[in-house]
C-alpha positions as CSV (number, residue, x, y, z in Angstrom):
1,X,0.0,0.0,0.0
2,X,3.0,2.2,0.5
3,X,3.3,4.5,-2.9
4,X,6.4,6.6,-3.5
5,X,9.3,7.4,-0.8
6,X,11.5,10.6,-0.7
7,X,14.8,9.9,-1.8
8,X,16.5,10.9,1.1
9,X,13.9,8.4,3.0
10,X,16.9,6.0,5.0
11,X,16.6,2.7,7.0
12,X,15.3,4.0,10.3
13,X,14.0,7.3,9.6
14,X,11.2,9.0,11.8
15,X,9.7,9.7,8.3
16,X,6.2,11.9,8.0
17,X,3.0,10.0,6.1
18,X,0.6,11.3,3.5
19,X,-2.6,10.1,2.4
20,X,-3.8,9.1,-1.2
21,X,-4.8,13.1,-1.4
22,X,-1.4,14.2,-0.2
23,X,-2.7,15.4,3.1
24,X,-1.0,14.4,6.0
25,X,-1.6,11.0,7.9
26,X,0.5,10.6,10.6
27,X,3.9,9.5,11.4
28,X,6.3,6.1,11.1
29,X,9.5,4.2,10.9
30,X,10.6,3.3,7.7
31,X,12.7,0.4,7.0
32,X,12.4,-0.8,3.1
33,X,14.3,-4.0,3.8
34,X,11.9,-4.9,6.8
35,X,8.4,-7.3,5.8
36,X,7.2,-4.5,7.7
37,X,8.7,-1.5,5.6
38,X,6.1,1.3,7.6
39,X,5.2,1.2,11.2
40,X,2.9,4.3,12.3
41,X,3.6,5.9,15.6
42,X,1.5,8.6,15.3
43,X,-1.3,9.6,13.9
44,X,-0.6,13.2,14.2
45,X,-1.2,15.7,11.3
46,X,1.6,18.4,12.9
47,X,5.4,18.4,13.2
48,X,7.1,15.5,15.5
49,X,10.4,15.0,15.8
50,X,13.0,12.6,18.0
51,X,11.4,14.4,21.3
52,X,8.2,12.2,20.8
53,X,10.0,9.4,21.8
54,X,11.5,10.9,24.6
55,X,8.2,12.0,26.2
56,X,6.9,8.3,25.1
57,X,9.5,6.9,28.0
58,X,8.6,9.6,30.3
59,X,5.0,8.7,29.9
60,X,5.8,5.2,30.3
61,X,7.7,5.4,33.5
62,X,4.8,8.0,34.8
63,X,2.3,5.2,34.3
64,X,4.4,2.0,36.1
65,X,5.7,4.3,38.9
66,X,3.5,7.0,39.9
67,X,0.3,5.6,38.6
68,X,0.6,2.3,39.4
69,X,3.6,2.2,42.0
70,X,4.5,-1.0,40.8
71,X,7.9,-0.1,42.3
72,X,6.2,-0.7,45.8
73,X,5.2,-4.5,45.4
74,X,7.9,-5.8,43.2
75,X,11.3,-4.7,41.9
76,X,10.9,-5.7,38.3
77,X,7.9,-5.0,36.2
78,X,7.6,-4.2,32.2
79,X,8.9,-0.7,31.5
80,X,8.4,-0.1,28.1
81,X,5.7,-2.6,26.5
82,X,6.6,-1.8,22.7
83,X,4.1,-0.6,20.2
84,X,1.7,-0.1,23.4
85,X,3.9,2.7,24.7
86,X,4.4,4.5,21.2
87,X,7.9,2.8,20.9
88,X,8.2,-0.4,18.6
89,X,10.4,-2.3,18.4
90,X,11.5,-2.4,21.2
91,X,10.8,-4.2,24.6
92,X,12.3,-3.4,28.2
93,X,12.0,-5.1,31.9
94,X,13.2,-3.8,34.7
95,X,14.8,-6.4,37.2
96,X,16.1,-4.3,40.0
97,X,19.2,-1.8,38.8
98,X,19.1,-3.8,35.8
99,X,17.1,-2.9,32.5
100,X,16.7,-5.9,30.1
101,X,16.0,-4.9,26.5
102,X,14.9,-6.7,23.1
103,X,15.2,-5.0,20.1
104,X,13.1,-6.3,17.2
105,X,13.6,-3.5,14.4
106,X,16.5,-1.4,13.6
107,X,14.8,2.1,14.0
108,X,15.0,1.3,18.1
109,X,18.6,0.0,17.5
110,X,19.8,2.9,15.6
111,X,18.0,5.0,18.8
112,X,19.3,3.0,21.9
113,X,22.5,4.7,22.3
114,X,19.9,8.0,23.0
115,X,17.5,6.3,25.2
116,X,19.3,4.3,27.5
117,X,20.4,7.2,29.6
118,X,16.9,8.6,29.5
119,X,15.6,4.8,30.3
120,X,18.1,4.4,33.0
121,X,17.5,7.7,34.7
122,X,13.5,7.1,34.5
123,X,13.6,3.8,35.6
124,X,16.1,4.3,38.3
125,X,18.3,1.2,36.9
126,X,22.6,1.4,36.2
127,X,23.2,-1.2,34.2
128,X,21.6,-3.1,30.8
129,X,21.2,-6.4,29.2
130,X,20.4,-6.0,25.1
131,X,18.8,-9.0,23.4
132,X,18.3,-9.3,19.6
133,X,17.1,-12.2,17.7
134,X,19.6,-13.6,14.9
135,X,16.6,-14.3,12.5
136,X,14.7,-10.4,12.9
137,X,18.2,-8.8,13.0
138,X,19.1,-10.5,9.3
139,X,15.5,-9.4,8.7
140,X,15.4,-5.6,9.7
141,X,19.6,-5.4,8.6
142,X,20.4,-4.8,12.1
143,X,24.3,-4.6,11.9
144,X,26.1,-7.9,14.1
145,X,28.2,-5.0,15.9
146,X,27.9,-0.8,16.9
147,X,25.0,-1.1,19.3
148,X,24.7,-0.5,22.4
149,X,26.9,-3.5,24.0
150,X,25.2,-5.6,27.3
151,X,27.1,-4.9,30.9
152,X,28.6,-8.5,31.7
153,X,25.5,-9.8,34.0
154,X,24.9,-13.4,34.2
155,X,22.0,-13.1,36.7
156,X,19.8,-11.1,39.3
157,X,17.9,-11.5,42.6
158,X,14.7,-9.7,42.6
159,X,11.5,-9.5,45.1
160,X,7.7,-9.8,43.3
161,X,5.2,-9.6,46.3
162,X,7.5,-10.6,49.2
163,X,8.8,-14.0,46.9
164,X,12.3,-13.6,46.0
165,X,13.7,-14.9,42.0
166,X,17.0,-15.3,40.6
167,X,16.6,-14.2,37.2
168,X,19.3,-15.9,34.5
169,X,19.9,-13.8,31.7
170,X,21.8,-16.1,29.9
171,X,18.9,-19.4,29.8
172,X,15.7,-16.8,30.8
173,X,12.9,-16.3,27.5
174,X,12.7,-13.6,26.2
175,X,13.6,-10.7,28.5
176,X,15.0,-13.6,31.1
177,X,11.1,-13.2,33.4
178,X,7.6,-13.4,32.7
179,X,6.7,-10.1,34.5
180,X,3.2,-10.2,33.0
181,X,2.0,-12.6,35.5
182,X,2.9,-10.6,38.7
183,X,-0.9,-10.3,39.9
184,X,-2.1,-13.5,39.4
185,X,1.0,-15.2,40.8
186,X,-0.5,-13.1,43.8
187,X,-4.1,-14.7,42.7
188,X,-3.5,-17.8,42.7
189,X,-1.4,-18.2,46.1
190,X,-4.7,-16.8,47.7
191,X,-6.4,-19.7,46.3
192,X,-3.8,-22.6,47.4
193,X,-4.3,-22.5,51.0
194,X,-5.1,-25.9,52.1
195,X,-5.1,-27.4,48.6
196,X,-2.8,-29.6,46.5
197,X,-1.2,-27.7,43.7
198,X,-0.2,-28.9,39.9
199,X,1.5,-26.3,37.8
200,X,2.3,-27.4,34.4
201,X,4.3,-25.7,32.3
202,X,6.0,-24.5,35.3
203,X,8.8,-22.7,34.0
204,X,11.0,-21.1,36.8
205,X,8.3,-22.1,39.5
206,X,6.5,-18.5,40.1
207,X,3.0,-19.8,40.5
208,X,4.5,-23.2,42.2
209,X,6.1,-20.6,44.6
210,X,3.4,-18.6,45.5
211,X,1.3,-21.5,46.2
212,X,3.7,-23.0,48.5
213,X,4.2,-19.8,50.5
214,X,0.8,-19.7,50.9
215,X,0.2,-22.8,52.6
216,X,-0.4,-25.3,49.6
217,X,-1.2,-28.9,51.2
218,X,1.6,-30.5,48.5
219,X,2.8,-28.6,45.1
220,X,4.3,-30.5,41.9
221,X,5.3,-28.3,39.4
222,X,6.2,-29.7,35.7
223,X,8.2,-28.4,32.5
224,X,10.1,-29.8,29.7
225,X,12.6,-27.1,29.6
226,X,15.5,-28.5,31.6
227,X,17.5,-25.0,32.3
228,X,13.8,-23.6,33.5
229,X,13.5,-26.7,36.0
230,X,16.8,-25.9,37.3
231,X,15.9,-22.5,38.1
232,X,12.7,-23.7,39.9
233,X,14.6,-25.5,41.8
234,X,16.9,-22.9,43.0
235,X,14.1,-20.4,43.2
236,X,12.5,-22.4,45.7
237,X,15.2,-23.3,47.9
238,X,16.0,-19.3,47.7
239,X,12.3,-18.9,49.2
240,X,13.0,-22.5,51.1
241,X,9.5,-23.3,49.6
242,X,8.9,-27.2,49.3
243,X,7.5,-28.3,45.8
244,X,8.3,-31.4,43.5
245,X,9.5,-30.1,40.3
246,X,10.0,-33.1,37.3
247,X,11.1,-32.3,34.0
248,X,9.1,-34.0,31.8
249,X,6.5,-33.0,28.6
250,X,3.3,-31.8,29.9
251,X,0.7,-33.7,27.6
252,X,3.1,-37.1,27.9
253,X,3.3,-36.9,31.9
254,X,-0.2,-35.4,31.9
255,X,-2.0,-38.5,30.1
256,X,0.3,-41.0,32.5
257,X,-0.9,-39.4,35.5
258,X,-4.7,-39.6,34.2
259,X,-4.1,-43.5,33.7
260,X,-2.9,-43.9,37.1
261,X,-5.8,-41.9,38.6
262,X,-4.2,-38.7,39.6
263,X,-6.4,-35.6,40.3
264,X,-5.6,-31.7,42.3
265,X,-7.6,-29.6,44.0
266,X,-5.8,-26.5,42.2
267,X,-4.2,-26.9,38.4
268,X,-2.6,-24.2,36.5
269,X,-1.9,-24.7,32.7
270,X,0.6,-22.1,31.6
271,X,1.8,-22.9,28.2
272,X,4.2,-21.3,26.0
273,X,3.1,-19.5,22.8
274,X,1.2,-22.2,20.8
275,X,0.6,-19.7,18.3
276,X,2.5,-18.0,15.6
277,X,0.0,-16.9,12.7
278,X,-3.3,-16.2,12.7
279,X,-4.0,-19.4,10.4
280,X,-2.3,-21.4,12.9
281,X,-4.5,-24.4,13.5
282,X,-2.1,-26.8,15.2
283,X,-1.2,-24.5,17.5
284,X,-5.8,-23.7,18.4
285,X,-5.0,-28.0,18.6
286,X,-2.5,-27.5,20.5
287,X,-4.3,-25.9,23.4
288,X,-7.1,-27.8,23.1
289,X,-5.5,-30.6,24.0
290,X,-3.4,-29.2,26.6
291,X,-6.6,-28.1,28.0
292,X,-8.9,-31.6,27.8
293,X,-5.7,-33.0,30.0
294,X,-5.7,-30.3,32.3
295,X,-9.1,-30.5,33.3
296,X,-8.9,-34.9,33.9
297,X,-5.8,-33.8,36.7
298,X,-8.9,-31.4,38.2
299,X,-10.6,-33.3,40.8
300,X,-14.5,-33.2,41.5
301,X,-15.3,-29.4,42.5
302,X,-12.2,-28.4,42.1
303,X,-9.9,-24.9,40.7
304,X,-8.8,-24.5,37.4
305,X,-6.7,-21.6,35.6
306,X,-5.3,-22.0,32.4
307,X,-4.0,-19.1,30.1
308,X,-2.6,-18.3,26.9
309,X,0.0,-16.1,25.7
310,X,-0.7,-15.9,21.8
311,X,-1.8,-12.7,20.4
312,X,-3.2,-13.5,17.5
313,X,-5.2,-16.2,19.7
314,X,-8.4,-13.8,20.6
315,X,-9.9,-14.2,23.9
316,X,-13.6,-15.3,23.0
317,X,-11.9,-17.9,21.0
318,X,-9.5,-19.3,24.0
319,X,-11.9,-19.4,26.3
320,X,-14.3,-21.5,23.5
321,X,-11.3,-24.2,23.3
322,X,-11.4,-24.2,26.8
323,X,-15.0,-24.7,27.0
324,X,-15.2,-27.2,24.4
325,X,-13.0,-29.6,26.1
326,X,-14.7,-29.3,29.1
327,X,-18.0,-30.0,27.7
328,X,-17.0,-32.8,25.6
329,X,-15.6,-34.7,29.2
330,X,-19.5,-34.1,30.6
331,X,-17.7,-31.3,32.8
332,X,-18.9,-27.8,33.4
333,X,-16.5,-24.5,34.4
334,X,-17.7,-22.2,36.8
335,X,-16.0,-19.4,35.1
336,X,-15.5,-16.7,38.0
337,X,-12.6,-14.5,36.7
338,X,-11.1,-13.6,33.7
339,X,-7.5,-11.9,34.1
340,X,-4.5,-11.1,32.2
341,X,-1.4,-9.3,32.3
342,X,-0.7,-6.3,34.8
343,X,-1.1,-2.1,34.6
344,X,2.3,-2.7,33.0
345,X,1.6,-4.2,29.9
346,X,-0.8,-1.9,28.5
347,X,-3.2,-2.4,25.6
348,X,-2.9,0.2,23.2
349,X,-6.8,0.3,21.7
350,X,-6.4,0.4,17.7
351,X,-4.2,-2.6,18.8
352,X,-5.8,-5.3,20.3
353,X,-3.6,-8.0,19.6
354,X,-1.6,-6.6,22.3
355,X,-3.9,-7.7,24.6
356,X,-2.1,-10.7,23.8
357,X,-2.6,-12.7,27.7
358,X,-5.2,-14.4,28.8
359,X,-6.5,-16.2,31.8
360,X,-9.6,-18.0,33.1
361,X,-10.2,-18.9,36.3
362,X,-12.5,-21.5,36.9
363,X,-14.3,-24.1,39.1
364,X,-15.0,-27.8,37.6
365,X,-18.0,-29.3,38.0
């Protein structure tokens, strides 16, 4: 859709927009090599310049710190959600003094040099980790070396609601911690009390954790990542929290524990990204049948949360898979919440997919 480009137009240019008419249409990032050669960051019809994305990170630490004082229940939290806080391409969490940022287009690379120290002093953090994917840096023609280099930091304590994590930059996803899930880690410990606890696809043990610190009966948590099981581990002996961890493949272990007669009164499903396109209909399979195991480990009357993390994975549709494999097992969900990530991972509204986590919270019947 894109017409004709200045000629001084370069890779990574702040670049103004104009409609069929030639009247103005906003603002963007243009990158001709990139699949996605125009990305909009404004749909203002005046002047804008480099300042726009200062104010953008001033705006963005406003809302996590002053706003939300996320600062006063945990020490990391997301700090600049992408497209979501008028900067794409790029991605930031803060994990104590340390800011760890993925770049994903090489407008933000080009501009890191000039916003780390305005990231740094907004976000109150010294030192930074940069991460940027092989396969979107051939992609965007982000160059292998110039950038802004990472401090040497293998890892990081942090504290998330009175729980303490080790955070290892060099085996973590992503930006090394799943920040999203701060509140229902929270959530979900209220509801463990008393109960025996299954978390599968436990990753580094967060909603294992909580639940043992709040008083779980017995807590198994379950992952086929090896390096994340190993970090459970050591995340709860930091928080000398008492939980079985087993690596193993969820829907393998799940289906032996449903032949042996296995059931919880409290099961989490927390999957990685099943999906990747919007076509994707392994990955709609994928959590349906994560799901139809999930709810067999459930015993009678009791708790289920599952969630998904796909964008392009709607939540009316999620919450129909979910549905659907309860129905089909004579079961019935008393659906009482419906959650998803924290105040820090805003949804920018003429983006939904951004509102890319979901959770249901459930009673089986």
């Amino acid at each position: 859709m894109i017409g004709e480009v200045s000629r001084d137009a370069r890779p990574g240019d702040l670049v103004q927009v104009l409609g069929k008419e030639g009247t103005p249409f906003g603002w963007g990032l243009w990158n001709p090599k990139s699949r996605m050669p125009l990305r909009i960051v404004s749909h203002s019809t005046g002047d804008l310049d480099e300042s726009f994305f200062e104010t953008a990170i001033r705006r963005a630490a406003e809302l996590r710190r002053t706003i939300h004082r996320i600062d006063e229940v945990s020490e990391c939290y997301r700090a600049i959600h992408g497209d979501a806080d008028f900067l794409p391409g790029m991605v930031a969490d803060k994990f104590g003094d340390v800011l760890s940022v993925e770049i994903t287009n090489l407008a933000a690379w080009q501009r890191l040099p000039t916003w780390l120290p305005l990231l740094h002093e907004c976000f109150d953090t010294k030192r930074v980790v940069v991460a940027v994917d092989e396969e979107l840096a051939r992609v965007e023609s982000i160059p292998r070396s110039g950038g802004v280099e990472s401090d040497p930091i293998r890892s990081v304590k942090i504290r998330e609601n009175g729980i303490r994590y080790e955070i290892d930059f060099s085996q973590g996803h992503k930006t090394g911690f799943f920040c999203d899930q701060r509140e229902n880690r929270a959530c979900f410990g209220q509801l463990a009390a008393g109960r025996t606890v299954l978390d599968l696809c436990c990753y580094t043990g967060g909603f294992a954790i909580s639940a043992a610190l709040a008083g779980a009966e017995d807590v198994m948590g379950v992952d086929l990542d090896e390096a994340s099981i190993a970090m459970a581990k050591r995340n709860a002996n930091i928080n000398q929290a008492k939980i079985k961890f087993t690596h193993a493949d969820a829907f393998t272990w799940a289906r032996t524990m449903i032949e042996n007669g296995r059931t919880w009164d409290l099961v989490i499903a927390d999957p990685p990204k099943f999906i990747h396109g919007r076509e994707d209909e392994t990955g709609q399979g994928k959590y349906a049948d994560l799901n139809k195991l999930a709810l067999q480990l459930v015993a009678p009357g009791g708790l289920f949360v599952t969630c998904s993390c796909s964008g392009m994975l709607g939540a009316g549709d999620f919450e129909r898979i979910v549905t659907t494999a309860a129905h089909r097992q004579h079961k019935r969900m008393q659906i009482f919440d419906r959650t998803g990530a924290g105040p820090d991972h805003p949804t920018l509204s003429n983006y939904p997919e951004s509102r890319y986590l979901k959770v249901l919270w459930s009673r089986v019947i």
